[in-house]
N, C-alpha and C positions, 0 to 999 in steps of 0.2 A: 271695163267695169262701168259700161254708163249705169247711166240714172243713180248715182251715186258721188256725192261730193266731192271733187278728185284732190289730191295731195298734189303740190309742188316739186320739181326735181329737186332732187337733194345736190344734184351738180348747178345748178341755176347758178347763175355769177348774174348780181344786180348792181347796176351802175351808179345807183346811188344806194349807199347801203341804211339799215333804220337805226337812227335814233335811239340810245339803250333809254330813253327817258321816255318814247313812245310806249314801250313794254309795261310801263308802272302807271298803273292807272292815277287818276287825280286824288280816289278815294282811299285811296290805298295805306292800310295803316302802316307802312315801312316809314313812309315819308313822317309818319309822327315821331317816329323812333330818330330820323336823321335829323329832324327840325330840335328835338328835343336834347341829344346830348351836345351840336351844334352850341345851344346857349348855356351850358353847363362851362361853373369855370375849372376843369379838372384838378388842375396843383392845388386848388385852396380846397377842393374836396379830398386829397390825398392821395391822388395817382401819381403813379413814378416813372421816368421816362416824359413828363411833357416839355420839357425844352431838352433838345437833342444835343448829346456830348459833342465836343469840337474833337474829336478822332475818333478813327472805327467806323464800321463801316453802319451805315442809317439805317434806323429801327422804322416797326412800327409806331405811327402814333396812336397812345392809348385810345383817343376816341373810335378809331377804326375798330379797333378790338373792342370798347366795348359797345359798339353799335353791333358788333356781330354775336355777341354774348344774349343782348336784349331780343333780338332777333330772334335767334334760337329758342329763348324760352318761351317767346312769345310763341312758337310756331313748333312747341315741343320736341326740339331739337339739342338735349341737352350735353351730349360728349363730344370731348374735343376734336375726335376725328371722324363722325360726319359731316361737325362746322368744317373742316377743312375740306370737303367734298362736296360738302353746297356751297362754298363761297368758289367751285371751279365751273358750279355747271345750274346753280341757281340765279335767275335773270332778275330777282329781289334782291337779292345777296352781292350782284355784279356791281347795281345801280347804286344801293348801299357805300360798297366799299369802294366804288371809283375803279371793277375790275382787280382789286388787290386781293389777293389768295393767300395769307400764310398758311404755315404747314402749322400740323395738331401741337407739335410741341410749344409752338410762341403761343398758341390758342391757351394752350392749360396753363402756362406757365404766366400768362396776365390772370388767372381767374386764382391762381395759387396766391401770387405776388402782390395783388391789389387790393386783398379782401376790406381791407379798411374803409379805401374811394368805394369801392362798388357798396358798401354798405351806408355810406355817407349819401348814396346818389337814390338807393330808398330812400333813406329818410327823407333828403330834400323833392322829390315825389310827392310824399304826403305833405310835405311843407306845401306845396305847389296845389295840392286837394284843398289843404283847409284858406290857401287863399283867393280860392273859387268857389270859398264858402259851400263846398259839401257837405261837413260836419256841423248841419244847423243843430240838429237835434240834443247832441251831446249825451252821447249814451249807446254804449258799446257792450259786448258780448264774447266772455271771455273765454277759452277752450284750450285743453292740450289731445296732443293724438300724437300718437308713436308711427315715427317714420323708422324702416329699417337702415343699418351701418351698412359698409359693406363688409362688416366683420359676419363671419356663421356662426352658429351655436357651437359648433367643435372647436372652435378655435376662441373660446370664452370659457375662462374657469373660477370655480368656486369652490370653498370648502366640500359642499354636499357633493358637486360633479368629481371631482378628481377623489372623495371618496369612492363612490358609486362604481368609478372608473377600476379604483383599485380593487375591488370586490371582482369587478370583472375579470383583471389581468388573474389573478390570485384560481379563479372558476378552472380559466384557460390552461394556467400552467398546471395544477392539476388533472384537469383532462389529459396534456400531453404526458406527464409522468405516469399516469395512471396508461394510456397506451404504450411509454415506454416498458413499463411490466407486462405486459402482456407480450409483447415482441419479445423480453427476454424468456418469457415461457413459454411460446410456441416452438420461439427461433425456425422464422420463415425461410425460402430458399432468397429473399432480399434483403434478411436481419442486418447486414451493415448500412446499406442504403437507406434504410427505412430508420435508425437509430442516428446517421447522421442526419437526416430530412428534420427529425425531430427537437435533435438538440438543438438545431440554426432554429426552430422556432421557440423553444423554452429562453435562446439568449435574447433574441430580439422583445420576448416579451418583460426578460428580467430588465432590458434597458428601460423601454417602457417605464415600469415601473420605477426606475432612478429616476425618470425624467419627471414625472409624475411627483416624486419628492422633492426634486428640486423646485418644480412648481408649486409643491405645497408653502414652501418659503417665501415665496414669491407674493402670493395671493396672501398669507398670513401678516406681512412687510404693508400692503395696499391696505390707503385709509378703507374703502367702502367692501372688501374682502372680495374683491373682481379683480380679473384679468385677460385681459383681449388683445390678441398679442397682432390681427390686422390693423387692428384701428385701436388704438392703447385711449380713447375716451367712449370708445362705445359700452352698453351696459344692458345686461337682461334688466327687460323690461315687459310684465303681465299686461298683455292686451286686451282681454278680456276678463272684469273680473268671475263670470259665473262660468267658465270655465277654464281656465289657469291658464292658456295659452298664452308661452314668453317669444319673445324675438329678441335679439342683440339690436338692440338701437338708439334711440335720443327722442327726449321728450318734448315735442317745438309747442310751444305756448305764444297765441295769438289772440288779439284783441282786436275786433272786427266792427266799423261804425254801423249801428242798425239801419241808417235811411238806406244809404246806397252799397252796404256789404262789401269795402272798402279795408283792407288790413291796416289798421293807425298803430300798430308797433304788433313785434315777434319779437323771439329768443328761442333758441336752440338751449336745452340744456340734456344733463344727459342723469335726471333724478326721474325716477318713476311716477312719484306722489307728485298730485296739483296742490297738494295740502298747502305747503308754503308759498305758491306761487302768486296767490291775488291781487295781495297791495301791490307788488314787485309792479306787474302788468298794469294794473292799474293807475300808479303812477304814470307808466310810461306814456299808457294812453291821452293821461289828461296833458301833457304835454307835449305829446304830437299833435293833440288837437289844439292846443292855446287857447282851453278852457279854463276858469276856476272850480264850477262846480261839473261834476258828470258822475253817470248813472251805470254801474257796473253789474251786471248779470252774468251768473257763472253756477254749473250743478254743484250738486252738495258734495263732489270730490272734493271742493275749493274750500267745505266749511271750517274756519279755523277762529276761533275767539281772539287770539291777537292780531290777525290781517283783518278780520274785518275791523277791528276798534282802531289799529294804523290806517285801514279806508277813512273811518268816520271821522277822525283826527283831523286829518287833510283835507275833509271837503267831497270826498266822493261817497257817496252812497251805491254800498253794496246791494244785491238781490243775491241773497245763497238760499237754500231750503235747508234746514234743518236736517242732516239723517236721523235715519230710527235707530238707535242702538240699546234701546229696552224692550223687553219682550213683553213690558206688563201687559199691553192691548193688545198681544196677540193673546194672552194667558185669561184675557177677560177680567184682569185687574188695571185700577185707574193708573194714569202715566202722570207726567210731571205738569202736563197741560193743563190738567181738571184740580189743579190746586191755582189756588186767586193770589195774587201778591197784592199787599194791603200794603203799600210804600211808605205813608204817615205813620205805622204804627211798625215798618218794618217786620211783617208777619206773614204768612200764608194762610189761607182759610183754605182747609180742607172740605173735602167732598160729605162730610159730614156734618161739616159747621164749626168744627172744633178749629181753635188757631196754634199753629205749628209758631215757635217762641224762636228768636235766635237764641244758640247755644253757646257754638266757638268757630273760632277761623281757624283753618290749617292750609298748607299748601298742597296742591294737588298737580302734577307735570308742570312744575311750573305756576301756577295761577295758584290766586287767592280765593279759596272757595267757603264760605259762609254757610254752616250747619242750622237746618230748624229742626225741632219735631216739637209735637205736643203727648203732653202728660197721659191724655185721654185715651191713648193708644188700645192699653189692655182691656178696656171694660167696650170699645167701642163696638155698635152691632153688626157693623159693615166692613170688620177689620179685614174679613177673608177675604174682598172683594178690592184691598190695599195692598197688601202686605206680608208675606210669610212670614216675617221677623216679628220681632216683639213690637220693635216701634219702625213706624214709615219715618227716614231720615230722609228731608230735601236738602240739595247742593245748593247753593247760587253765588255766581261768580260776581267778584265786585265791582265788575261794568256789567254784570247783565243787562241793564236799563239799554246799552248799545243793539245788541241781540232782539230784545223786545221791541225796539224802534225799528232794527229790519225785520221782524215777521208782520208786523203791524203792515208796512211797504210792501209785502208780500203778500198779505190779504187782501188788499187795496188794488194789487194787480196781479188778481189770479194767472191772465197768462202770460208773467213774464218768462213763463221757463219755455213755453211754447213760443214765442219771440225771439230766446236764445238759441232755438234748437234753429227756428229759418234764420236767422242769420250768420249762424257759424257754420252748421254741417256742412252745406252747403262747399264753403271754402274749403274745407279741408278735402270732400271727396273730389272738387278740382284739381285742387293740387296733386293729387296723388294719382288722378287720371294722366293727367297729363306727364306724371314722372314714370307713366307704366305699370303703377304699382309693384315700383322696385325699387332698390336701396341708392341710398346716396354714393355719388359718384367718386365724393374724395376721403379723406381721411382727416382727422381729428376735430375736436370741434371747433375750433374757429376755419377751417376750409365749410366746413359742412355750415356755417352760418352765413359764409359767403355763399353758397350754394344755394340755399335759402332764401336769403335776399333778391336775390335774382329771380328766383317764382314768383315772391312777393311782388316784386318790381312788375314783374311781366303781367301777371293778377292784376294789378291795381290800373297798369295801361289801359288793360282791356276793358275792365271795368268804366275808366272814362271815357274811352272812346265808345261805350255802348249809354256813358250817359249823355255824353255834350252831342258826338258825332265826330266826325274827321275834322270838317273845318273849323268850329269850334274847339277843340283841343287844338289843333294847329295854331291858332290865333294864340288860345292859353300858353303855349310852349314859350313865349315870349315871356312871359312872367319870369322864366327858371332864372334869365342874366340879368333880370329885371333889379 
């Protein structure tokens, strides 16, 4: 094969053999991963196993495992027994673990058994970002997006499905009784074989259907009327809403820093609606960044009048947009915008002139909502272009004034929603690239939040080592025992 670069004998015996720390270059982001759990103090972060029992025979120590955990996701590696097949034959993985290989089961069973530490060692991560002042800006971007379980849709039940279900078995055993008459009216030259074939199938469909009842109890027993019998926390959840599309899964709710697209806190949970989630998040946020005040942008799934007035409470100012849920402006009648609130006289001024009176307070889901109309209603010229009712009744809730302080915020920075879109999507469509665009590996939700953190974790490395560099996050690592 001349003129061609030639390979080495694979029998070659070298007399001095290389170096496994030759193999790993200088720049090499493994070496961030070993510098960095190195200064971690594990027992006070909550790992178990680090001071080794006086009998028995010698475990791994945690850091090993989870240097090979962070690895992995770092290098989208996420089940336990590949890592057991790259820590035999990957020369990153050798150098890492000092040549140490355990087998799959020690692998999963640290990521089972530690979920706490490994969630403790996010968080101190970002403690480690905001004390390299990353988070100048204070103002983050908040998102949920539905990861799949590893439960299926068959194996999740509901009222409406084990209805649905039973309509079916009910179709079926008809059909076979309906061919059992027939076989006794032909009576073929196989009439017994074909009457026993049949009845084995009318019994197995009658169990069915008991099982199916028993399951009805089951699911009617369950606060949220689910039951997922792989994964007993996973839950139908609509992925898209324009067109209905459900998966079995958990709803991970992330809050992303806008300068450098940095995760400052998550949650797995496993509710469909972001409706109640903002303050939650947004709490967290302001304290993983050891902020006072910060700036929360989130779509108008997240609109909800008591999380944002619990934002505004605290010091954080939301960005929601309002949804449309009146059809006046598509009907070519005015909407609640083109009415003026006159606050010294407590009134509204309508699109006519006329001022809408307070009347009464009543409660509405909850909330305190404040009735106006005016008198003018009936004789007005413009009333078609209002109202089909006799009188236009306005709501207004008794923090409105919070509401109208964030759309004001919201006029004032037209694109914050275009801000939110680049700094979240983004995150979520890595993560999921990198999980394969397939469901989480473990089961319930606190496994699957450990699972999580660890993307996070591996996310957020990457992230700074694309903003400092190698050597500088290297130096940084010294902070963590600091």
């Amino acid at each position: 094969m001349k003129r061609f670069i030639e390979a080495e004998d694979r029998m070659q015996v070298t007399l001095l053999p290389e170096c496994l720390d030759d193999f790993v270059a200088e720049d090499n982001s493994v070496r961030v991963v070993d510098a960095f759990v190195e200064e971690l103090d594990l027992q006070d972060l909550g790992f178990d196993g680090v001071r080794p029992a006086c009998t028995g025979r010698p475990a791994y120590h945690p850091a090993v495992l989870l240097k090979i955990y962070i690895y992995g996701y770092l290098n989208r590696i996420q089940s336990s027994r590949r890592l057991e097949r790259e820590c035999q034959r990957n020369l990153e993985l050798m150098w890492l673990t000092g040549r140490l290989a355990p087998d799959f089961k020690t692998i999963a069973d640290f990521r089972r058994d530690n979920g706490k530490g490994i969630r403790n060692v996010c968080r101190r991560f970002v403690e480690l970002c905001r004390e390299l002042k990353l988070f100048s800006q204070a103002m983050v971007a908040i998102d949920g997006s539905k990861f799949k379980a590893v439960n299926s849709r068959e194996r999740n039940y509901s009222e409406g499905k084990i209805a649905r279900r039973e309509r079916e078995i009910e179709a079926n055993i008809q059909r076979y009784l309906d061919a059992l008459d027939t076989n006794d009216r032909t009576a073929p030259s196989d009439w017994l074989e074909k009457t026993a074939r049949l009845s084995i199938k009318l019994d197995e469909l009658r169990q069915k259907m008991k099982a199916l009842h028993v399951m009805r109890e089951r699911v009617q027993a369950a606060p949220d009327g689910q039951v997922s019998l792989t994964d007993p926390d996973a839950r139908v959840m609509t992925t898209h809403s324009n067109t209905g599309t459900a998966m079995v899964g958990y709803n991970v709710q992330v809050a992303v820093d806008a300068k450098h697209h940095l995760i400052v806190a998550h949650e797995v949970t496993n509710t469909g609606s972001d409706r109640a989630q903002l303050s939650k998040m947004a709490h967290a946020a302001r304290e993983a960044m050891g902020t006072k005040r910060l700036k929360a942008i989130a779509d108008r799934g997240y609109f909800s009048s008591t999380q944002i007035k619990a934002c505004s409470d605290a010091g954080i100012d939301p960005y929601v947009p309002k949804p449309t849920t009146s059809n006046a402006k598509a009907e070519g009648r005015f909407d609640k915008a083109d009415f003026v609130y006159i606050a010294r006289d407590d009134e509204y001024q309508c699109p006519a002139g006329q001022r809408a009176i307070y009347r009464f307070t009543r409660e509405e889901s909850g909330l305190q909502m404040r009735r106006y109309w005016t008198s003018a209603c009936p004789e007005c010229p413009i009333k078609a272009r209002c109202t089909p009712s006799d009188y236009r009744r306005i709501s207004r809730w008794e923090h409105e004034d919070v509401l109208e302080a964030m759309q004001r915020r919201l006029d004032r920075q037209p694109d914050a929603m275009l801000l939110r879109k680049k700094t979240i999507e983004h995150v979520f469509g890595t993560l999921k690239h990198w999980m394969g665009w397939t469901h989480f590996l473990t089961r319930g939700i606190e496994h699957v939040s450990t699972e999580f953190s660890l993307s996070a974790l591996a996310y957020n490395l990457k992230r700074v080592i694309a903003i400092l560099g190698i050597a500088k996050t290297m130096k940084a690592m010294k902070l963590v025992g600091a």
